[in-house]
mmCIF file of the N, C-alpha and C atoms, coordinates in Angstrom:
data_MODEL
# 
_entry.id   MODEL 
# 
loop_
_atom_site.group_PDB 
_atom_site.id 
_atom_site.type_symbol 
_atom_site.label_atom_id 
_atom_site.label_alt_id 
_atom_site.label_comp_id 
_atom_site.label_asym_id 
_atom_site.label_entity_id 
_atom_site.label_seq_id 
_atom_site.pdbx_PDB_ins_code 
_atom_site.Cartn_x 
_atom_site.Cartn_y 
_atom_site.Cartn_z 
_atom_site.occupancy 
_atom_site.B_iso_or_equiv 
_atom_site.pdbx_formal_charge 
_atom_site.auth_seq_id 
_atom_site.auth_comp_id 
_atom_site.auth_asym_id 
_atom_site.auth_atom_id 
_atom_site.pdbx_PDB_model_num 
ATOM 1   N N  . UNK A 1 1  ? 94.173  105.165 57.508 1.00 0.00 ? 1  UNK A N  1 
ATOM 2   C CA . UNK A 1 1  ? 93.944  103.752 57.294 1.00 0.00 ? 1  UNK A CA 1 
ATOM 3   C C  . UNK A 1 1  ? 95.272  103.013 57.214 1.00 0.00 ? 1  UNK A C  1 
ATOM 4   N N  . UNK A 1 2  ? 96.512  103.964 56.426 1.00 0.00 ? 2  UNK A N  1 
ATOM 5   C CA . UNK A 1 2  ? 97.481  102.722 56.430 1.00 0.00 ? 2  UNK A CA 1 
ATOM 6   C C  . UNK A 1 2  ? 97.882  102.700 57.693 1.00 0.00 ? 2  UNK A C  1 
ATOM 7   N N  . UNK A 1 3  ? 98.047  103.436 58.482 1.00 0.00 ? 3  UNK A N  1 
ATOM 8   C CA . UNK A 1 3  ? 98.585  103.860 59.884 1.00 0.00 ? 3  UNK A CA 1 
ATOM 9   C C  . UNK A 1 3  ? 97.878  102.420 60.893 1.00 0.00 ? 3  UNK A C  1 
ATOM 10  N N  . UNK A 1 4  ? 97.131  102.347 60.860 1.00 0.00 ? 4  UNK A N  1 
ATOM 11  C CA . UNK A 1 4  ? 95.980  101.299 61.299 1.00 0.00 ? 4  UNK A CA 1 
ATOM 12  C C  . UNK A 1 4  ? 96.549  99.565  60.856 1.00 0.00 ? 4  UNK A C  1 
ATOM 13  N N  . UNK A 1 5  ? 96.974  99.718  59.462 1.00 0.00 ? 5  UNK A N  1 
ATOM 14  C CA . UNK A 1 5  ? 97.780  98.674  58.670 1.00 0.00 ? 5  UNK A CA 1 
ATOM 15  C C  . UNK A 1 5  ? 98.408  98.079  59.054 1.00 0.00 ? 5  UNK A C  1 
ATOM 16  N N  . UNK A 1 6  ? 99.467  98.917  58.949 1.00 0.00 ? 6  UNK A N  1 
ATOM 17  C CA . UNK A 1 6  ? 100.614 99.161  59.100 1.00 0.00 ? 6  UNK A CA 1 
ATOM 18  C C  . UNK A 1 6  ? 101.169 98.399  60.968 1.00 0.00 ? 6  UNK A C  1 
ATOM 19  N N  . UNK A 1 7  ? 100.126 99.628  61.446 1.00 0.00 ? 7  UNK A N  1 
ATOM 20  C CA . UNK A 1 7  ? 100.450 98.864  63.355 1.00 0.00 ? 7  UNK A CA 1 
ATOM 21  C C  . UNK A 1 7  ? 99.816  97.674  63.821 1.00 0.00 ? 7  UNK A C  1 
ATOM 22  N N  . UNK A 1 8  ? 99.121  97.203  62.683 1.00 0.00 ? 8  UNK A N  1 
ATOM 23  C CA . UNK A 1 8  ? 98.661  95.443  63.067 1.00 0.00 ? 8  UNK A CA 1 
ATOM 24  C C  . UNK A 1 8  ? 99.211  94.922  62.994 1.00 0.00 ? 8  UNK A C  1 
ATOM 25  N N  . UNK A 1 9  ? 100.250 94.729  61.725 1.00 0.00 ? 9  UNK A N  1 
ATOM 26  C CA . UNK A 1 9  ? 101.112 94.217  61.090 1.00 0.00 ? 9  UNK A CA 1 
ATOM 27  C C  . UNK A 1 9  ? 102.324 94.087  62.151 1.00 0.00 ? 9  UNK A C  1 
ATOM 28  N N  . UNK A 1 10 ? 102.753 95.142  62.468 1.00 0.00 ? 10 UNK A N  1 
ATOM 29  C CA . UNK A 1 10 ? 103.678 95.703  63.686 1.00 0.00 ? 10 UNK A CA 1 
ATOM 30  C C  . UNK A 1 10 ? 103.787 94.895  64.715 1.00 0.00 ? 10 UNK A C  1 
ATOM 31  N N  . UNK A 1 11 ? 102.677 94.398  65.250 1.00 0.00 ? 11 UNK A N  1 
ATOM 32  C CA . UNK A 1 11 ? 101.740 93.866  66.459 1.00 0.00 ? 11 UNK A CA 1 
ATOM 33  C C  . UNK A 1 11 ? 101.823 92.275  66.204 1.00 0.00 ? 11 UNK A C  1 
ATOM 34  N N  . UNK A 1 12 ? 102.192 91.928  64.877 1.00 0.00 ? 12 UNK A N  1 
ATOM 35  C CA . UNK A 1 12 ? 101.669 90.251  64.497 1.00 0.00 ? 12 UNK A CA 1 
ATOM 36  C C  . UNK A 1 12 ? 100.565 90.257  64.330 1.00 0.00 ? 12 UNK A C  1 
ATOM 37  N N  . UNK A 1 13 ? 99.436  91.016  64.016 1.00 0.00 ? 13 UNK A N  1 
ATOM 38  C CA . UNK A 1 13 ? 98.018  90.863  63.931 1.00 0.00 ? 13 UNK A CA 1 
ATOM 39  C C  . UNK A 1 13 ? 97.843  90.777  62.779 1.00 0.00 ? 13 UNK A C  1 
ATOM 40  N N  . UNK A 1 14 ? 96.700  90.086  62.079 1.00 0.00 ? 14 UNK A N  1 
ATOM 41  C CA . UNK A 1 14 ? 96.134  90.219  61.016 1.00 0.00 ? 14 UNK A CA 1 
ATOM 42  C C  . UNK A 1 14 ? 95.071  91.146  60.403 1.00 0.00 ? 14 UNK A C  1 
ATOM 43  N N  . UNK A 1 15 ? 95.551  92.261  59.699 1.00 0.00 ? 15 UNK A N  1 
ATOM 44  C CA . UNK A 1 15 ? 95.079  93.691  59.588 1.00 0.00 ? 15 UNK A CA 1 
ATOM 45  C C  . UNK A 1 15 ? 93.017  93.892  59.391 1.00 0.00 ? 15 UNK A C  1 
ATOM 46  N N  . UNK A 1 16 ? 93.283  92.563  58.386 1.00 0.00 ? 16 UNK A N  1 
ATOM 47  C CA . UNK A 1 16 ? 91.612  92.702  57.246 1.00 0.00 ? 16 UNK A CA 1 
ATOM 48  C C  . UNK A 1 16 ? 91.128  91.934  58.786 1.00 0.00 ? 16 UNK A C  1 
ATOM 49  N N  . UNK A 1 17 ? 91.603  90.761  59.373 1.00 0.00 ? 17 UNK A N  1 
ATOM 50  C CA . UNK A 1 17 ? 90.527  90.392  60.899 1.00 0.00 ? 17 UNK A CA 1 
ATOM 51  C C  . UNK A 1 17 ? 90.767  90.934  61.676 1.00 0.00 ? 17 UNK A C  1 
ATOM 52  N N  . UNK A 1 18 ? 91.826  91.977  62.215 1.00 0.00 ? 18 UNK A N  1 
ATOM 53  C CA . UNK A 1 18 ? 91.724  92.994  63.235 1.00 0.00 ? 18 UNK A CA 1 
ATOM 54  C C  . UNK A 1 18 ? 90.320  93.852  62.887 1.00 0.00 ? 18 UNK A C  1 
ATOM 55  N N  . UNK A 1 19 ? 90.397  94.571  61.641 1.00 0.00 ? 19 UNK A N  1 
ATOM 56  C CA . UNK A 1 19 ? 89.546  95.959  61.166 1.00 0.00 ? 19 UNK A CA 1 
ATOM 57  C C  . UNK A 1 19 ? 88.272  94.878  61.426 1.00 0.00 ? 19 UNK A C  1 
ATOM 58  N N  . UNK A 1 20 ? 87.772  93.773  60.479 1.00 0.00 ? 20 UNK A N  1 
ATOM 59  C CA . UNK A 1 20 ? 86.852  93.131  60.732 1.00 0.00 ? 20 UNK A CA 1 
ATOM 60  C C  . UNK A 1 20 ? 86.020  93.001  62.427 1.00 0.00 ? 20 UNK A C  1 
ATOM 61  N N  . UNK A 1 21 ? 86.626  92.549  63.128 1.00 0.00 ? 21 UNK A N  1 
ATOM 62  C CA . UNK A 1 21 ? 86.547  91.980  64.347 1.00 0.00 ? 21 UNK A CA 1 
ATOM 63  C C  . UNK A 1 21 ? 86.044  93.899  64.826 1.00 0.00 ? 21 UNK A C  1 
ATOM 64  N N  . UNK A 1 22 ? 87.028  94.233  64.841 1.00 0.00 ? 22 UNK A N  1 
ATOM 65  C CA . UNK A 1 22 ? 86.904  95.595  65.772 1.00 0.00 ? 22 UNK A CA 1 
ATOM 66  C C  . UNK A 1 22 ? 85.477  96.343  65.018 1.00 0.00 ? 22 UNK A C  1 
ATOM 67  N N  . UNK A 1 23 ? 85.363  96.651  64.068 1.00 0.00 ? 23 UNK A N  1 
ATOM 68  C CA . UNK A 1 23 ? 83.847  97.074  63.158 1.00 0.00 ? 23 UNK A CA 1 
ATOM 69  C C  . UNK A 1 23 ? 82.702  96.302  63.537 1.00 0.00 ? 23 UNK A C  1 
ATOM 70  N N  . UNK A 1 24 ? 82.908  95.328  63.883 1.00 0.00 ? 24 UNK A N  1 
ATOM 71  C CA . UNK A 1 24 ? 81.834  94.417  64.294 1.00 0.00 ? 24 UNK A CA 1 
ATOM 72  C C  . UNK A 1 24 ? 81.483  95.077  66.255 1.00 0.00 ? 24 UNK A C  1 
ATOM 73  N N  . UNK A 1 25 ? 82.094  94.865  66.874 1.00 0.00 ? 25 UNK A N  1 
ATOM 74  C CA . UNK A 1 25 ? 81.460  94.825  68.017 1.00 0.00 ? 25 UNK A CA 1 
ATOM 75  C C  . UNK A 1 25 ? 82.009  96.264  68.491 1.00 0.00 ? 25 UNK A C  1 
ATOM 76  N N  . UNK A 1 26 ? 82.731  97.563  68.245 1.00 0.00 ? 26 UNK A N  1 
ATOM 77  C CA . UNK A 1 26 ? 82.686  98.613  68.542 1.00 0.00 ? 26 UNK A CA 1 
ATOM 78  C C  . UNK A 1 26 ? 81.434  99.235  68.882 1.00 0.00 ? 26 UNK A C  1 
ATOM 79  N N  . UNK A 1 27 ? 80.412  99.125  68.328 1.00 0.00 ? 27 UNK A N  1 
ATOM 80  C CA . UNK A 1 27 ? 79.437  99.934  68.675 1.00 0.00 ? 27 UNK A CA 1 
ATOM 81  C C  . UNK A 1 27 ? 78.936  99.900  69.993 1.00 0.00 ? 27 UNK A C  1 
ATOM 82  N N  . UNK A 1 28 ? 79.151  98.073  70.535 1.00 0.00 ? 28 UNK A N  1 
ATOM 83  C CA . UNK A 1 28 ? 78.480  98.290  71.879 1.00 0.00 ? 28 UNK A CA 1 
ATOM 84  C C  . UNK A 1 28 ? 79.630  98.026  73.671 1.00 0.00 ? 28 UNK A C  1 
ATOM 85  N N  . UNK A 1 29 ? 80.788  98.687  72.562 1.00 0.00 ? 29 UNK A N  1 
ATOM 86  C CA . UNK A 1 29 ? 81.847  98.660  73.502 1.00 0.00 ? 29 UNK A CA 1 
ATOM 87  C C  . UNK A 1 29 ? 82.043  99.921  74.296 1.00 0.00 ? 29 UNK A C  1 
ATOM 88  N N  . UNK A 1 30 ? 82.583  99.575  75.907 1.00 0.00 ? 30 UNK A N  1 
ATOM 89  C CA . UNK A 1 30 ? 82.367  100.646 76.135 1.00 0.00 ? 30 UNK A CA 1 
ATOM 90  C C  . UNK A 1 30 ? 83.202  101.657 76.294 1.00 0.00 ? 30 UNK A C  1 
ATOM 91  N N  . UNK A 1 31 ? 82.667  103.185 76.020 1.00 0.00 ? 31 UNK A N  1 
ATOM 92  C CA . UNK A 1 31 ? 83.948  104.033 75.053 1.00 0.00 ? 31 UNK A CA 1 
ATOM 93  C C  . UNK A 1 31 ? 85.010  104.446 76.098 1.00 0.00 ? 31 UNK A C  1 
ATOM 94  N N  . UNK A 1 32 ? 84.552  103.919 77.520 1.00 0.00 ? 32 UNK A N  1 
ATOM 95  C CA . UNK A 1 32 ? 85.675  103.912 78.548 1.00 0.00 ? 32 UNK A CA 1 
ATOM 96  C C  . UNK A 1 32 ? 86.847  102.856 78.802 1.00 0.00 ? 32 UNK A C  1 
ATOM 97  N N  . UNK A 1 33 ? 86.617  101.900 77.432 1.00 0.00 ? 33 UNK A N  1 
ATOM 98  C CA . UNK A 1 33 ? 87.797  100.791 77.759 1.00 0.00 ? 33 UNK A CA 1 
ATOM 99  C C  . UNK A 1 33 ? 87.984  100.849 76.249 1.00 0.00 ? 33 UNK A C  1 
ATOM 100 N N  . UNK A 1 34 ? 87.937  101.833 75.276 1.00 0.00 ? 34 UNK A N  1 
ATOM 101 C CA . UNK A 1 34 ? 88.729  101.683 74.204 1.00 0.00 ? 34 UNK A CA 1 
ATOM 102 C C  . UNK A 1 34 ? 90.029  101.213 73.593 1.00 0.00 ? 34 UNK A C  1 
ATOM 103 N N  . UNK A 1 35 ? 90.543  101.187 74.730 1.00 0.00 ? 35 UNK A N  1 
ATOM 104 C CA . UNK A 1 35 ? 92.307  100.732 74.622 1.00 0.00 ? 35 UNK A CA 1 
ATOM 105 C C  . UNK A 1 35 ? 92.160  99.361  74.128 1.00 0.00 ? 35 UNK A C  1 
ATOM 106 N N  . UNK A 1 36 ? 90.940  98.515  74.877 1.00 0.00 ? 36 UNK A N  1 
ATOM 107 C CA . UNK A 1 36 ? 90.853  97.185  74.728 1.00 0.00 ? 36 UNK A CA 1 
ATOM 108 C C  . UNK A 1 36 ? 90.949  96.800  73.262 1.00 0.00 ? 36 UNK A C  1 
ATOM 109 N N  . UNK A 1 37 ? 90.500  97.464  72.176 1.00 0.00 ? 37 UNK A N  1 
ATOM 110 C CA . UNK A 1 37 ? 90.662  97.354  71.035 1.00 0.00 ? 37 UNK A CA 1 
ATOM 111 C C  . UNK A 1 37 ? 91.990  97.915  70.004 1.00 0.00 ? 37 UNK A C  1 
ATOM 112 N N  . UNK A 1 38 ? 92.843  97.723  70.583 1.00 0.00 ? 38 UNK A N  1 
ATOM 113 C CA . UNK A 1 38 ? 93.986  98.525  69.764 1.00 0.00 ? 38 UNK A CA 1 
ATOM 114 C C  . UNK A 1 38 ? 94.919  96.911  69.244 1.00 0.00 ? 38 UNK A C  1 
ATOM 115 N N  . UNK A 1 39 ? 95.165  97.226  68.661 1.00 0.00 ? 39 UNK A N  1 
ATOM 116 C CA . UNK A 1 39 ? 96.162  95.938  67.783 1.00 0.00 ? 39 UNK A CA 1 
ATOM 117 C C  . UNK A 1 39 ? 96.765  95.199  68.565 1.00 0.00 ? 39 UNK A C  1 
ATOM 118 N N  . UNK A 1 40 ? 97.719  96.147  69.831 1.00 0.00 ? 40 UNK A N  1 
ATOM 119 C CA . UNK A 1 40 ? 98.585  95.632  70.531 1.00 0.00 ? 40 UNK A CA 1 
ATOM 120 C C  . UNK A 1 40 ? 98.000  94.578  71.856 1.00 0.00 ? 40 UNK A C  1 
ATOM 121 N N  . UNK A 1 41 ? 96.674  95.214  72.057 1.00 0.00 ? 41 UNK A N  1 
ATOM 122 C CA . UNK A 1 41 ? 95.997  94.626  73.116 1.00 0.00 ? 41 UNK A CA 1 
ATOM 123 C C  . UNK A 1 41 ? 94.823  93.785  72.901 1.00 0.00 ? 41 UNK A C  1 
ATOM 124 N N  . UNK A 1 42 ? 94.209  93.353  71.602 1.00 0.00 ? 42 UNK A N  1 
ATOM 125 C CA . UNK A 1 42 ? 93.561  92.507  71.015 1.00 0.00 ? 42 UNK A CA 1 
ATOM 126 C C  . UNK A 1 42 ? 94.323  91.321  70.655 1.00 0.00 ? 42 UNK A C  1 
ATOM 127 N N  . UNK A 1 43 ? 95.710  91.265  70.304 1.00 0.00 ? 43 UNK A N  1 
ATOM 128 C CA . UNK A 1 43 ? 96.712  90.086  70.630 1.00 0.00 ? 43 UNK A CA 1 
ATOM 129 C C  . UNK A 1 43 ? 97.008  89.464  71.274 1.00 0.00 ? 43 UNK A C  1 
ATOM 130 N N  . UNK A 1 44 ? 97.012  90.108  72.692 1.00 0.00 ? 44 UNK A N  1 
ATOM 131 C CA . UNK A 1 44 ? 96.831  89.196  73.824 1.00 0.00 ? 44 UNK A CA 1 
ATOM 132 C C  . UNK A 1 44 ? 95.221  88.372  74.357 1.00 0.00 ? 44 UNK A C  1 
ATOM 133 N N  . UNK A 1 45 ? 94.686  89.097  73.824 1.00 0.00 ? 45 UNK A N  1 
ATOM 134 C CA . UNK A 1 45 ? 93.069  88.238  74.129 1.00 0.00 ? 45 UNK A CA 1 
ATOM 135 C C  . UNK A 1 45 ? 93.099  87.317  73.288 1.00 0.00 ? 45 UNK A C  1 
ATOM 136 N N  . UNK A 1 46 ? 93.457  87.151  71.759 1.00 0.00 ? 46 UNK A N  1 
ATOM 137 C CA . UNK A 1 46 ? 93.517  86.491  70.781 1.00 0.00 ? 46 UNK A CA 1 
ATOM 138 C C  . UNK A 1 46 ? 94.295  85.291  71.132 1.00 0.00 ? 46 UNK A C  1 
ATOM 139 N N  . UNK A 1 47 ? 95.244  85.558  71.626 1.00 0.00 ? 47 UNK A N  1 
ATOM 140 C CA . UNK A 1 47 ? 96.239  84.478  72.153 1.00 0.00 ? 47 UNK A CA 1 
ATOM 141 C C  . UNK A 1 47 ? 96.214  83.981  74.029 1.00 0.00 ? 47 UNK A C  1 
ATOM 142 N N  . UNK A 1 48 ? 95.331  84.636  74.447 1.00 0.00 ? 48 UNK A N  1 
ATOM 143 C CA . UNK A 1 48 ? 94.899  83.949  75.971 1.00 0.00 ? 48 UNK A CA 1 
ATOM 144 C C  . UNK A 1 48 ? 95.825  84.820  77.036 1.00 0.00 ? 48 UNK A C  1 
ATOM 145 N N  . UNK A 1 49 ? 96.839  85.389  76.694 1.00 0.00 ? 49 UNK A N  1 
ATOM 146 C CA . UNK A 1 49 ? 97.912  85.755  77.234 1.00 0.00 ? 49 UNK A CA 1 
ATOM 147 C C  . UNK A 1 49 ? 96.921  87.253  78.000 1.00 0.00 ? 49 UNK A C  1 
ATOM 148 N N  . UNK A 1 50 ? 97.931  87.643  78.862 1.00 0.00 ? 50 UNK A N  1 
ATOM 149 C CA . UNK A 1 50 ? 97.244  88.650  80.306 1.00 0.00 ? 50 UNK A CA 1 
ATOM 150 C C  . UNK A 1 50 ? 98.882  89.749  80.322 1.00 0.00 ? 50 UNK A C  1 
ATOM 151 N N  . UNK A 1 51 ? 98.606  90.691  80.461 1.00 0.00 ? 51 UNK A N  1 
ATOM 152 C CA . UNK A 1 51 ? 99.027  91.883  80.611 1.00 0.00 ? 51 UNK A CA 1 
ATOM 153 C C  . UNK A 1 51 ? 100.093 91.385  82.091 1.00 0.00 ? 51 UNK A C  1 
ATOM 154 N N  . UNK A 1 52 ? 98.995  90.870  82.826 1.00 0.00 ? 52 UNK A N  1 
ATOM 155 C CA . UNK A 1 52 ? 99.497  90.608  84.556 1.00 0.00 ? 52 UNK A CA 1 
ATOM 156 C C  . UNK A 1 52 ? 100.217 89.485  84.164 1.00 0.00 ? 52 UNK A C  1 
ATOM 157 N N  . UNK A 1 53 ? 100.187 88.317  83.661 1.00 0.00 ? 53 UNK A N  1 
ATOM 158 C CA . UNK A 1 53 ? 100.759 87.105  83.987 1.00 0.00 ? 53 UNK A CA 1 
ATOM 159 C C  . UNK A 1 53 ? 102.449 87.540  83.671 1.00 0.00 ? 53 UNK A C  1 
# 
């Protein structure tokens, strides 16, 4: 769990609405695009920003 914390924090994310957000809609995500949910890459959706741009 702190590990999880810790790399939101890392990321600029906000840890308690990262864990929130991600607990909420994991279940019907699909377990072939898991990456989509990692701290580092939920920041850029959060903020509009693209991997490509």
């Amino acid at each position: 769990m702190y590990s999880l914390i810790v790399t939101a924090k890392m990321n600029d994310v906000d840890p308690q609405a990262w864990l929130a957000e991600i607990l909420a809609c994991i279940a019907g995500h699909p377990v072939n695009r898991l990456d989509e949910l990692l701290p580092w890459n939920r920041r850029r959706v959060a903020t509009g920003t693209d991997a490509a741009a």
